[in-house]
N, C-alpha and C positions, 0 to 999 in steps of 0.2 A: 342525468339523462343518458341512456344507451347509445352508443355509436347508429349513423346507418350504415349499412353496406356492411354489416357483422359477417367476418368468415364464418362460413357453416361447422366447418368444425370448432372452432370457438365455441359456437353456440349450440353445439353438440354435447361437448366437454362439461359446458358450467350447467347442463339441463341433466346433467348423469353423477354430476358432483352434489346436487340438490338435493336428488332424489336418493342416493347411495346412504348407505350405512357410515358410523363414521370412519369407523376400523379401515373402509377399504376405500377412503377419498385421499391417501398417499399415493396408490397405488395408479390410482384413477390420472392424477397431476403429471406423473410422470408421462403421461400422452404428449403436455406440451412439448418436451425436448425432440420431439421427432417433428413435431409440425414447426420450431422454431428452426430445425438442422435442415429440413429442406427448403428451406424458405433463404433467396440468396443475401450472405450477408450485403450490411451499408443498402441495402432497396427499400423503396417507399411503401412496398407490399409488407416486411419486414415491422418497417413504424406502424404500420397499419393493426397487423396484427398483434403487437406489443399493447396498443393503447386498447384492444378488443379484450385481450387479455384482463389489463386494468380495471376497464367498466367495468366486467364483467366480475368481479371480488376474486379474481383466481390468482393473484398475486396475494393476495391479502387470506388464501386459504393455504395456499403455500407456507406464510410464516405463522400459521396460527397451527401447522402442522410441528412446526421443528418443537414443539413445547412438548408436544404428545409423547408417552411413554413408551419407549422404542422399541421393547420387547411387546406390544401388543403391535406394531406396523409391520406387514407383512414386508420381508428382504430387509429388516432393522437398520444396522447404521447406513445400509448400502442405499435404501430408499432416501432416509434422511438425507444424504450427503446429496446426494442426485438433486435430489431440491434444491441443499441453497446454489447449484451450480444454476437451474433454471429460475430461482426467484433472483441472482444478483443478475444473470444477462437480459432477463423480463426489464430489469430496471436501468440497463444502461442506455441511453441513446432512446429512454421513452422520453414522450412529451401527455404530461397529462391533461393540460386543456384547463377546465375548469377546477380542477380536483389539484390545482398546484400547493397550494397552501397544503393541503394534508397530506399531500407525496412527499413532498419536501422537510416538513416540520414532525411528522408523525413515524410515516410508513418506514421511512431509508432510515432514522435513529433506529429504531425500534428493529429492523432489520440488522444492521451493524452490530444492535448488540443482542440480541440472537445469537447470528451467528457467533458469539466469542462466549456465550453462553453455552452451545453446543459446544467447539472447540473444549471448553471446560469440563462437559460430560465425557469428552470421548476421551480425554487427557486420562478423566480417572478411570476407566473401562481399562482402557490400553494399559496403563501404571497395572491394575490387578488381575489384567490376564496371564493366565499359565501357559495356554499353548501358543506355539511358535506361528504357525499358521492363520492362529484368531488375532495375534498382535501383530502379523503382515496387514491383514484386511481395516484393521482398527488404524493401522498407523494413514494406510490409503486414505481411507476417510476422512480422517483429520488433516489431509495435508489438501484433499477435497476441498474441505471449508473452508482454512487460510486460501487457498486459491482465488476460491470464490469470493470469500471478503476481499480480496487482496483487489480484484476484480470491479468489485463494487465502487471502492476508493478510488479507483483510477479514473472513474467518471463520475463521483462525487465527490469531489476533495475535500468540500464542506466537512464529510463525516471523519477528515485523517484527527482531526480536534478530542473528536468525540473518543474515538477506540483507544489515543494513546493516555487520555485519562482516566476510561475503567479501569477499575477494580479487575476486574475479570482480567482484562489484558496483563496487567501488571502479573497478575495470581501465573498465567500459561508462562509468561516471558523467567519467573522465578523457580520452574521445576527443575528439579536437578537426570532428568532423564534427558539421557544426549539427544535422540530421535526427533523430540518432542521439542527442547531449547533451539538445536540447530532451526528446525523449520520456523520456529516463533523470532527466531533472531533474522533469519533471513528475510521473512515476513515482513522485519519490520526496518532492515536496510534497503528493502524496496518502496514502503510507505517512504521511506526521507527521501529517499531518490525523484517522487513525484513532487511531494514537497516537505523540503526541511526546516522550511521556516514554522508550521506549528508546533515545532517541536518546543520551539522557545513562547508559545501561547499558551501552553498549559502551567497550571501551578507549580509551582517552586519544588513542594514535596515530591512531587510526582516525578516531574524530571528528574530529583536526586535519587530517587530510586529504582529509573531505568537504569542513570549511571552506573550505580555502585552496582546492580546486576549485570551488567556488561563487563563492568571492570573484574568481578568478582569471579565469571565465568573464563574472564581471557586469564586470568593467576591461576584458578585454584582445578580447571577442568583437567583431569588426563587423556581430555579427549582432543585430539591435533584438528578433525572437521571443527566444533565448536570453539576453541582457539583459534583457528583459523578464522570465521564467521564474524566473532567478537573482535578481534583485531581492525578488520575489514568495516566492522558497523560503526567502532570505537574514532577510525580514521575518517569515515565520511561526516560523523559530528563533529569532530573538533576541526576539521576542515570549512566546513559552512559556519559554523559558529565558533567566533571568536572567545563570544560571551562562556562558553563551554572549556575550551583551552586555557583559559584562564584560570579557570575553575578546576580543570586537574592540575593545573601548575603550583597554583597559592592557597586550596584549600587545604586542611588541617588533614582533612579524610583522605586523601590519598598520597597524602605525604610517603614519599620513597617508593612512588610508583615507577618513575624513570630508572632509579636500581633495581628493581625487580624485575623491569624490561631486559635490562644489558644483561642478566645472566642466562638466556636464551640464548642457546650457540647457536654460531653463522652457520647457512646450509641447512637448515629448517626448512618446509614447507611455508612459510610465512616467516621469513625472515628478512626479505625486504619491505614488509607493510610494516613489520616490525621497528626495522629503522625509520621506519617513514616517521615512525609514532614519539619513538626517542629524537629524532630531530626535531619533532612540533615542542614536542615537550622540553628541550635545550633551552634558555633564553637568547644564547648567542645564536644558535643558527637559528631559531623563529624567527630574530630581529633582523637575519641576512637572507631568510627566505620574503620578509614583509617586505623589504627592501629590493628586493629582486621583483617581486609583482608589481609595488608602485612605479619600477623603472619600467618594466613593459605598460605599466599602463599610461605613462608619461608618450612610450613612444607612440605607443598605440592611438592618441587621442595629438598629438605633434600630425603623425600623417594622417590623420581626418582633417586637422588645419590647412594642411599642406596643398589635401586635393582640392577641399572648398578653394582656397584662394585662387588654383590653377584654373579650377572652373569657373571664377567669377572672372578672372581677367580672357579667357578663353570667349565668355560669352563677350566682352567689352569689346573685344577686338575688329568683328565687322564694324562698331558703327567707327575704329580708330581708324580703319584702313577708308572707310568713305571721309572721314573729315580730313585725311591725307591728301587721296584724290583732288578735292576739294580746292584747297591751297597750293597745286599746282594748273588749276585751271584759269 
């Protein structure tokens, strides 16, 4: 059933998308991001407009765009890109109403992995372009889309599950082009940063071989940004996850990973995250860092005792001071 009280332009847009050719309903989409940019963000007019949107299939024509053959879209990847920035903000902070079940279960998968389907096109574009200038614009674009997925996730965390067990994902995070790895690695030290716990939800295989790409890119890169990136990603997992530390420590697979660390001379660009990394991976100082956190947290949880009991005798004390009174009357 149709919203009432339809913005007119909404219902402008999806009566000029219907009737349009299909070549030029990209082009057409791109309307929304100006009536979404004046529109103030966090306002009720805002949700209003998103869920008009919705009814109306103009999110759901948005991603049935990014499939389309990009040299027949007029402004190619530059249109492309532009969408999924207006099909992930369409989708953040909607409320669909009746239509929850297929927003939820259908539209936001099927979205997520789009865009890492695109991502994928524009990887190999970029990778086989010649000129300097066409792989400025390509590289723009692709860091477009990661944005906007990047974007998506942060108000559906549900989908962080979904992205770090494609295929596709794995495929972007495995290129050996710095441009391309850096952003895909960054990408994806900020997906943990939102949450890092799916990271330990996905299959067994899968995780071992975000590892060993992370691992593989912090040894074998010449590149100091993505040694740098991997360092940094490498520390926020085995940080949150014990299960992970353990796993570079006494697995067979990264045996003399900590020597490979220590011949990185001091005074690097990353040479304190660096030690950070050679100390997780120490057993002695791990076991004097574990023991340094359970002592904070011994205190930590001592002075929550400490207040409670001040405040429960603090509360006792008017009725002590009236039963004193009392016994000298």
């Amino acid at each position: 059933m149709k919203p009432t009280g339809t913005d007119p332009r909404i219902l402008s847009l999806a009566a000029e998308v219907a009737k349009s050719p299909e070549q030029n309903v990209p082009v057409i989409l791109l309307k929304l991001k100006e009536i979404i940019n004046n529109t103030p963000l966090g306002s009720s007019e805002l949700k209003k407009i998103k869920q008009d949107i919705y009814c109306y299939d103009l999110i759901q024509y948005c991603l049935l765009v990014l499939n389309q053959d990009c040299s027949r879209i007029q402004g190619g990847w530059t249109t492309i890109s532009q969408l999924t920035q207006i099909l992930s903000h369409c989708c953040v902070g909607l409320e669909p109403g009746e239509d929850a079940e297929e927003f939820y279960n259908e539209l936001l998968p099927s979205a997520a992995e789009n865009f890492l389907v695109l991502g994928r096109r524009l990887q190999t574009c970029f990778i086989n372009a010649a000129k300097g200038e066409e792989k400025d614009e390509l590289l723009h674009s692709f860091q477009i889309v990661t944005d906007s997925l990047f974007w998506l996730l942060g108000d559906h965390v549900q989908l962080i599950q979904n992205v770090l067990q494609s295929d596709h994902f794995l495929h972007l995070l495995q290129t050996d082009n710095v441009q391309i790895g850096s952003t895909v690695m960054t990408m994806l030290q900020n997906i943990l940063q939102i949450n890092s716990g799916d990271l330990l939800r996905i299959e067994g295989k899968t995780l071992h071989s975000i590892l060993d790409e992370v691992v593989f890119k912090l040894l074998s890169t010449p590149s100091p940004v993505v040694r740098t990136t991997a360092t940094k990603l490498l520390l926020l997992m085995t940080e949150s996850h014990q299960e992970i530390l353990i796993l570079l420590r006494l697995s067979a697979c990264y045996k003399g990973l900590r020597n490979l660390l220590n011949k990185y001379e001091p005074g690097t660009e990353f040479s304190q995250e660096i030690g950070q990394l050679i100390a997780l991976l120490t057993p002695k100082v791990y076991q004097e860092v574990e023991e340094q956190k359970l002592h904070q947290a011994a205190c930590l949880i001592q002075a929550y005792w400490k207040g409670f009991q001040t405040r429960k005798r603090l509360k006792k004390l008017p009725s002590a001071v009236i039963t004193l009174q009392r016994s000298f009357r």
